[in-house]
MILO-641279 format. One record per atom (N, C-alpha, C): y, z, x. Coordinates in steps of 0.001 Angstrom, whole numbers, padded with zeros to 6 digits, always signed. Atoms other than C-alpha are relative to their C-alpha. Example, Ala and Ser with C-alpha at 12.3 -4.5 7.8 and 13.67 -1.06 7.14 Angstrom:
-001190+000000+000890 -004500+007800+012300 +001200+000000+000900 -001190-000060-000820 -001060+007140+013670 +001090+000730-000770 
END
This chain:
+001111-000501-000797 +076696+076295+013770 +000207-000301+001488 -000803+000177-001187 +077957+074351+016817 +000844+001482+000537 -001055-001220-000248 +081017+076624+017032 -000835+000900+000604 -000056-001108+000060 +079185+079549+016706 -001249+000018+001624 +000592-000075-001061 +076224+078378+019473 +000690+000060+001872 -000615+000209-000617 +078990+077442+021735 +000692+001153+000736 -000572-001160+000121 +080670+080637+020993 -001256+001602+001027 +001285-000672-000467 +077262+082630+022120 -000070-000512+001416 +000770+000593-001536 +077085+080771+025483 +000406+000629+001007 -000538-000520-000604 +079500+082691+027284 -000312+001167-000060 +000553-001227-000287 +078690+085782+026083 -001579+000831+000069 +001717+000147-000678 +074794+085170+027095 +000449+000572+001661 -000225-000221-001890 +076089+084858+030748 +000816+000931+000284 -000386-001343-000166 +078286+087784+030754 -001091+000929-000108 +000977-001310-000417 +075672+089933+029732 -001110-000405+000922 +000994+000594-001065 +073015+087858+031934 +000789+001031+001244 -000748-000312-001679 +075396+088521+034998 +000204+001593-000001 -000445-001118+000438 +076237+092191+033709 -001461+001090+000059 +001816-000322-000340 +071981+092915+033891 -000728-000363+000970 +000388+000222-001239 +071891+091313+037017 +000725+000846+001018 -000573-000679-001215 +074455+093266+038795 -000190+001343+000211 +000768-000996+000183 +072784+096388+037042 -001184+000252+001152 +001351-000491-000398 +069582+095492+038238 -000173-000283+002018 -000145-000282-001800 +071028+094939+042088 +000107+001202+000360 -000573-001365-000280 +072491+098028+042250 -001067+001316-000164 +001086-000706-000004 +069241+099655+041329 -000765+000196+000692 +000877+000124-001045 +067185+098088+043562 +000606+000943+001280 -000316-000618-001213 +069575+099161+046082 -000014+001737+000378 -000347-001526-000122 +069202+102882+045289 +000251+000519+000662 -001440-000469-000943 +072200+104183+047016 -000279+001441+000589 -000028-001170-000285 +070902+107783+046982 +001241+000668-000575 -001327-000583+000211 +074157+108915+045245 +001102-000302+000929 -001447+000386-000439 +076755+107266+047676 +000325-000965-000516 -000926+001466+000367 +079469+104894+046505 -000224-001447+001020 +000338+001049-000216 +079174+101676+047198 +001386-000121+001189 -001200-000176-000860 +082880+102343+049273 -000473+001105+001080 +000738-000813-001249 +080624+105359+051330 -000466-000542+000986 +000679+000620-000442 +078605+103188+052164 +000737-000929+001336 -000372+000732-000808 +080469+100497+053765 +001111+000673+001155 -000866-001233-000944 +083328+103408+055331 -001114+000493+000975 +001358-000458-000559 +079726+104750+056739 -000212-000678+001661 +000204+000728-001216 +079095+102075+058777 +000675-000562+000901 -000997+000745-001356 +082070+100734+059977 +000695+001288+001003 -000068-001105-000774 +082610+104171+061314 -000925+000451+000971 +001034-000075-001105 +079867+104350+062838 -000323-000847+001097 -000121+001097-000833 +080452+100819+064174 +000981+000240+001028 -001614-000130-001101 +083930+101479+065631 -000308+001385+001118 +000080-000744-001399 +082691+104848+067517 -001052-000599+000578 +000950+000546-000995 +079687+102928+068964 +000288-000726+000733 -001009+000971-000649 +082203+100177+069678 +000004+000618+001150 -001281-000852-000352 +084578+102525+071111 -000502+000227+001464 +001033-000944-001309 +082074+104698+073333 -000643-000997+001310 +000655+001139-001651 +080178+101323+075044 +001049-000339+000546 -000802+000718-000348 +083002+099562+075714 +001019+001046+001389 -000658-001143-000996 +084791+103232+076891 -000576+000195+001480 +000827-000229-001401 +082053+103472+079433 -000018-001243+000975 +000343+001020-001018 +081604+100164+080926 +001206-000421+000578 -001054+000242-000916 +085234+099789+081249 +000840+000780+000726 -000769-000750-001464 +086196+102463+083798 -000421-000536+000759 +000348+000070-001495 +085899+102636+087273 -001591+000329+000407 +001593+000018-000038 +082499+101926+088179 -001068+000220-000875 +000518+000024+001482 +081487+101489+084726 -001137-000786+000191 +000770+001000-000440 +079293+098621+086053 -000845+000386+001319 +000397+000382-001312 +079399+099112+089695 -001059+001464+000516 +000999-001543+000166 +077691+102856+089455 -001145-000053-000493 +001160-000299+001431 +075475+102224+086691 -001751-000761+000128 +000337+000704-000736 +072140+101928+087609 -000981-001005-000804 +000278+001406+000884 +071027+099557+084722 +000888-000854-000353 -000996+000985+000341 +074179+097439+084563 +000683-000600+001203 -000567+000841-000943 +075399+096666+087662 -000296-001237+000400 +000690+001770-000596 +075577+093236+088949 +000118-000387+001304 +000349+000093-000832 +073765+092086+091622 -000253-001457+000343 +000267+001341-000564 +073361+088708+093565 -001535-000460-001756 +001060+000925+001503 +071845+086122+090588 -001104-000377+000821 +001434+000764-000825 +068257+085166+091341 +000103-000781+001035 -000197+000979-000777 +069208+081974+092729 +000299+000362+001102 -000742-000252-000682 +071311+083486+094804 -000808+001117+000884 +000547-000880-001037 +068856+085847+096490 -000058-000473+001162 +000031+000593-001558 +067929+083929+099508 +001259-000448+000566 -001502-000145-000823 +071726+083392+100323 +000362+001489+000524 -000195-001656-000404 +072055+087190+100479 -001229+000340+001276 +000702-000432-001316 +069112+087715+102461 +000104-000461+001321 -000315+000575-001011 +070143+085066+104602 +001302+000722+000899 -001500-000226-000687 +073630+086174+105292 -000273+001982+000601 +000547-001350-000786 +072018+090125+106124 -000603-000165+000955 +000811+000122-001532 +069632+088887+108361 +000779-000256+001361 -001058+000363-001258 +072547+087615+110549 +001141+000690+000052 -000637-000774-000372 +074608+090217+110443 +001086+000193-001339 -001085+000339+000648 +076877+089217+107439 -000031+001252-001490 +000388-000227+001366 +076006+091242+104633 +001178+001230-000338 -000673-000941+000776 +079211+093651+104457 +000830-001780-000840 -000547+000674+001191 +080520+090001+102860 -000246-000223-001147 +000636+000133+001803 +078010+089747+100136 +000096+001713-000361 -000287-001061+000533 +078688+093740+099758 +001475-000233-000709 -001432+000829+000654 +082531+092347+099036 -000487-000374-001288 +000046+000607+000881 +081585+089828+096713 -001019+000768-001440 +000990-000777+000719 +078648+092204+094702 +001484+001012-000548 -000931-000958+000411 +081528+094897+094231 +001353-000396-000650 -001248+000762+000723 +084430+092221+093239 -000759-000154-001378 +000258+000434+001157 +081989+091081+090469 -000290+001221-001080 +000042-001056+000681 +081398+094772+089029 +001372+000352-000767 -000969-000050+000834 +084937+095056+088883 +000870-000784-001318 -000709+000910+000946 +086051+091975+087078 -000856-000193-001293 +000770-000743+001178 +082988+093110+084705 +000680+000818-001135 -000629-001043+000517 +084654+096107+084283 +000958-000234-001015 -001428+000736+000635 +088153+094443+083431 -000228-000366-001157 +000702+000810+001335 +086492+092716+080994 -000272+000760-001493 +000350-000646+000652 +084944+095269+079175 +001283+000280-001053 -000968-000124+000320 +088418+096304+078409 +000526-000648-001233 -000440+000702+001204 +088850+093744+075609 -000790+000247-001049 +001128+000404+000734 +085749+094079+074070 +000310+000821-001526 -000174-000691+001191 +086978+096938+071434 +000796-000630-001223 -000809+000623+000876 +089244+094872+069777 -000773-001516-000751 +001147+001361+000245 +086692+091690+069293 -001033+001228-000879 +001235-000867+000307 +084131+094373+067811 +000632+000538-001667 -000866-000562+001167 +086845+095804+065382 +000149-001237-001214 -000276+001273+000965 +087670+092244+064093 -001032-000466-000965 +001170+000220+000365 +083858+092139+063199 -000522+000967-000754 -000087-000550+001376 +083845+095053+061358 +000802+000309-001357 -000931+000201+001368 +086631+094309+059116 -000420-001177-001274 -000065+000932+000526 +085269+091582+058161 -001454+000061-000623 +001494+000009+000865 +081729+093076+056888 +000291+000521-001429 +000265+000158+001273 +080746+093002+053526 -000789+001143-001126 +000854-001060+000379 +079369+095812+051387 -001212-000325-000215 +000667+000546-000062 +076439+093773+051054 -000684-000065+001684 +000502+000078-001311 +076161+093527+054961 -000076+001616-000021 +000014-001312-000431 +076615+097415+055324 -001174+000344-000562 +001147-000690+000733 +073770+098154+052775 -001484-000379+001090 +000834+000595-001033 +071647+095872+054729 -000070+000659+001521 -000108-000858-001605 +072580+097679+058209 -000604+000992-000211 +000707-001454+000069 +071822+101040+056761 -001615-000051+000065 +001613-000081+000662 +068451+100098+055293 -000907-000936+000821 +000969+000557-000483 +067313+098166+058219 -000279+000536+001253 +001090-000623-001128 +065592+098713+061385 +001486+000805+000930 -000592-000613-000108 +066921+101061+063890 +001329-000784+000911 -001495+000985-000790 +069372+098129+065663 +000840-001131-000530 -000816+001358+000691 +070377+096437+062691 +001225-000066+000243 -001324+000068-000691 +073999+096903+063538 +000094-000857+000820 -000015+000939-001645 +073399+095420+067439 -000091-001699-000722 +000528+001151+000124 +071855+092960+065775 +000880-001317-000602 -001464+000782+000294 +075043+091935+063230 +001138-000193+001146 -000940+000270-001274 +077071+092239+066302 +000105-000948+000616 +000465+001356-001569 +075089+089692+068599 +000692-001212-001169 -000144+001276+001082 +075058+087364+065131 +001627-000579+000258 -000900+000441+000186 +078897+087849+064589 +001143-000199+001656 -000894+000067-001178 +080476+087984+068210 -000274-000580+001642 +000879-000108-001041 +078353+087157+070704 +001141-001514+000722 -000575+001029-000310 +080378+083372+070898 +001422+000546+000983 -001724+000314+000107 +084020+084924+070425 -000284+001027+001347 +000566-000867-001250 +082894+087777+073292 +000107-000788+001310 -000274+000852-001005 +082184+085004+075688 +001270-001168+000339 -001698+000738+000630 +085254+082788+074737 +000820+001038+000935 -000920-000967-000378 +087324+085997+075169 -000272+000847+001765 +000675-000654-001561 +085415+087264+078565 +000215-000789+001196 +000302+001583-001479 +085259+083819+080496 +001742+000189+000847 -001178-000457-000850 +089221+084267+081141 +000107+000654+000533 -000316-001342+000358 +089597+087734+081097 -000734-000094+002189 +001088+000105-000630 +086378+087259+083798 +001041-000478+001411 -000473+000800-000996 +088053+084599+085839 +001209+000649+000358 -001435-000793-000721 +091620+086315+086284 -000647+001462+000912 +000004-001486-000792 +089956+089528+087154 -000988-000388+001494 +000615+000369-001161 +087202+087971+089847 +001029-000551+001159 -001077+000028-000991 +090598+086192+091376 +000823+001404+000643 -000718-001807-000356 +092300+089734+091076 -000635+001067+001252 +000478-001085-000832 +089871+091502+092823 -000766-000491+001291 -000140+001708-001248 +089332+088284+095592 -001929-000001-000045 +001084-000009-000109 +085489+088258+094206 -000524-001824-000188 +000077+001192-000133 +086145+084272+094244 -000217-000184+001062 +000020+000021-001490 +087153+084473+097742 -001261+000235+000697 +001355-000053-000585 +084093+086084+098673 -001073-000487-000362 +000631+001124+000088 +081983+084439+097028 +000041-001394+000301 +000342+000984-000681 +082932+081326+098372 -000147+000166+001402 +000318-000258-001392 +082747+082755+101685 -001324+000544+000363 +001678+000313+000224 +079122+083699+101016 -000777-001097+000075 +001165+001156-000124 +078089+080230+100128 +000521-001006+001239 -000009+001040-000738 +080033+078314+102695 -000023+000695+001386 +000970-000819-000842 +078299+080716+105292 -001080-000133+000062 +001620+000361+000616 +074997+080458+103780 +000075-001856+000612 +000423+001205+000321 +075302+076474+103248 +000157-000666+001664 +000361+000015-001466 +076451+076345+107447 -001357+000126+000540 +001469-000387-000741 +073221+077665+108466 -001320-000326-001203 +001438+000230+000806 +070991+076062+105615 +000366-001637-000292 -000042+001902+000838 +070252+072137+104434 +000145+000020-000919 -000225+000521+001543 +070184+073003+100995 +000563+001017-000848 -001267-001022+000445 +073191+073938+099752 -000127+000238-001565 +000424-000912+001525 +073430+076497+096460 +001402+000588-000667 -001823-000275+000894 +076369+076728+093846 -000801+000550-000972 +000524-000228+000951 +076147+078844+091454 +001596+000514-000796 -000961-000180+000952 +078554+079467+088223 +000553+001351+000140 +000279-001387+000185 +079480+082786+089194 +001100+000749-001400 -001033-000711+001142 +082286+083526+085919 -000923-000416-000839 +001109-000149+001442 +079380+082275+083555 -001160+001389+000324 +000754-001201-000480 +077230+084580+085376 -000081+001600+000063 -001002-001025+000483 +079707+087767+085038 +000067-000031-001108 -000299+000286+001599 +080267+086638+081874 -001137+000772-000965 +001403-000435+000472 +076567+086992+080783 -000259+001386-000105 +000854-001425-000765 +075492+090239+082580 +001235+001120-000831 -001262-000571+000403 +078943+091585+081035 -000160-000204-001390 -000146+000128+001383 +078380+090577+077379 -001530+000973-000413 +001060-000527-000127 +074587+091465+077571 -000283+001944+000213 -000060-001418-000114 +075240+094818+079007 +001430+001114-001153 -001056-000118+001759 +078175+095460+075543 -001434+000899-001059 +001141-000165+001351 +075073+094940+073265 -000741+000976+000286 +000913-000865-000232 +072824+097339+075201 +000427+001114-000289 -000412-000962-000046 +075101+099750+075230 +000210+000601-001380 -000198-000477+001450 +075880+099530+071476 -001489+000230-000629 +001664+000020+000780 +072083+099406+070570 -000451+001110+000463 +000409-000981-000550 +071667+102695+072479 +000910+001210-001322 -000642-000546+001164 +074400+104208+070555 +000021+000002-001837 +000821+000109+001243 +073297+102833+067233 -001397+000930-000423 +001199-000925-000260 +069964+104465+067909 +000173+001892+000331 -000879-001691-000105 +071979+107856+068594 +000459+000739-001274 -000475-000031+001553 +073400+107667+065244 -001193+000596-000793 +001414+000100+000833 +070658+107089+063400 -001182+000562-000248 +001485-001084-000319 +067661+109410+064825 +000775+001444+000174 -000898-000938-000526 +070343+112103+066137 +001153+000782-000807 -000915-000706+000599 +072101+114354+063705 +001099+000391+000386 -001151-000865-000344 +073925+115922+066220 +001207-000973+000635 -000988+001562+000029 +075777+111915+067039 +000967-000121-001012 -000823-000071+001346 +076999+112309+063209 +001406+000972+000273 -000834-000854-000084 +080256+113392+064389 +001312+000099-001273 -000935+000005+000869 +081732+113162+061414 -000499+000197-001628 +000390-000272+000739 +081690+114411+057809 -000835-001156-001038 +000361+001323+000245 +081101+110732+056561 -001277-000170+000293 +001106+000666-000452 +078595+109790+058635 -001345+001397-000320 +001326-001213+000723 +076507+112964+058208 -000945-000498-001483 +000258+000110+001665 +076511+112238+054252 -000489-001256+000211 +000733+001064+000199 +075870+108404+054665 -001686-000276+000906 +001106+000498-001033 +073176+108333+057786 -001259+001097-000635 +001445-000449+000281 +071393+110942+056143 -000329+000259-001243 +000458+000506+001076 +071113+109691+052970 -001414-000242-000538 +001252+001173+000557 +067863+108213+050949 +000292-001239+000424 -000138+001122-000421 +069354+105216+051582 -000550-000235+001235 +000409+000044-001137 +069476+105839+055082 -001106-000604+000804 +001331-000092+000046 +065525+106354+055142 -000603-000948-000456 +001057+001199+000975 +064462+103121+052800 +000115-000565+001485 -000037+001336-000819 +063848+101191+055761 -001692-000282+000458 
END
């Protein structure tokens, strides 16, 4: 009797596990796509949203044009700028404002390949979840999975290109201008600062494009994405 209870125990939990993976797969009612649609779906849809922000912010005046992304003297840093205009100085903080767009720019440049690494590595489980959630769930796995390795990978990238394009130079020739004609002198981080405004403006760009996808049939540039985005699935959200 042993034996035979012993014998029964295993094939309890096979079929246990075998009525549980049933009754996932139900819940998840797919709408008729494969569970391989699904996840092809999204990372396609990930990699051109990638593709497209990253395409834009890293040309020529991808930043320095744009008139929600460009970067402009940091808060702190306002009353050094106004200072250094009032006295005549201000084609130097025009310098230093236009070095930091570019080494933005530069930046951008990496970002497709950090983005890619992050969708290889999702889960058909994460894709179901993207589809079926709000309209920036994507952005949202993005910030989760990259947001660190982004800044990691930017802070160099950042710093070679602000030397490159002498937006060090001028910026220190901003503050030790400013800090001449003031008592209280003002440092500010400016490659964490680039860094920021440069990672920040990634995500916006992909959360715009996510939202393109998703509401926008005519975004579905592809036979894939047609079939998965406008699924039932799609819609459970």
């Amino acid at each position: 009797m042993k034996k035979l209870l012993i014998l029964a125990i295993p094939v309890m939990m096979l079929a246990t596990s075998c009525e549980t993976a049933r009754n996932v797969l139900g819940d998840l009612n797919t709408g008729g796509l494969t569970q391989s649609e699904i996840a092809a779906g999204l990372k396609q849809a990930l990699e051109i949203g990638a593709q497209n922000s990253s395409g834009r912010l890293s040309i020529a005046d991808g930043f320095f044009a744009s008139a929600i992304h460009k970067i402009w003297m940091p808060p702190e840093a306002q009353k050094v700028e106004n200072a250094l205009r009032a006295v005549g100085l201000g084609s130097t903080v025009d310098k230093a404002i236009l070095a930091m767009n570019r080494a933005a720019e530069d930046a951008a440049k990496s970002a497709g390949t950090i983005f890619i690494d992050a969708i290889r590595q999702m889960t058909i489980q994460d894709a179901v979840n993207i589809l079926r959630g709000g309209d920036t769930a994507a952005t949202a796995y993005f910030r989760q999975k990259t947001t660190q390795v982004l800044i990691n990978t930017f802070r160099p990238v950042i710093n070679n290109a602000l030397a490159k394009t002498n937006a060090t130079k001028y910026w220190e020739d901003v503050f030790s201008l400013y800090n001449k004609i003031s008592n209280k002198p003002v440092t500010t981080d400016l490659s964490a600062y680039v860094t920021d405004r440069a990672v920040n403006a990634l995500f916006h760009e992909i959360k715009n494009e996510e939202i393109k996808i998703r509401t926008d049939p005519v975004a579905r540039v592809t036979d894939l994405l047609k079939k998965v985005f406008g699924s039932s699935l799609a819609q459970q959200r």
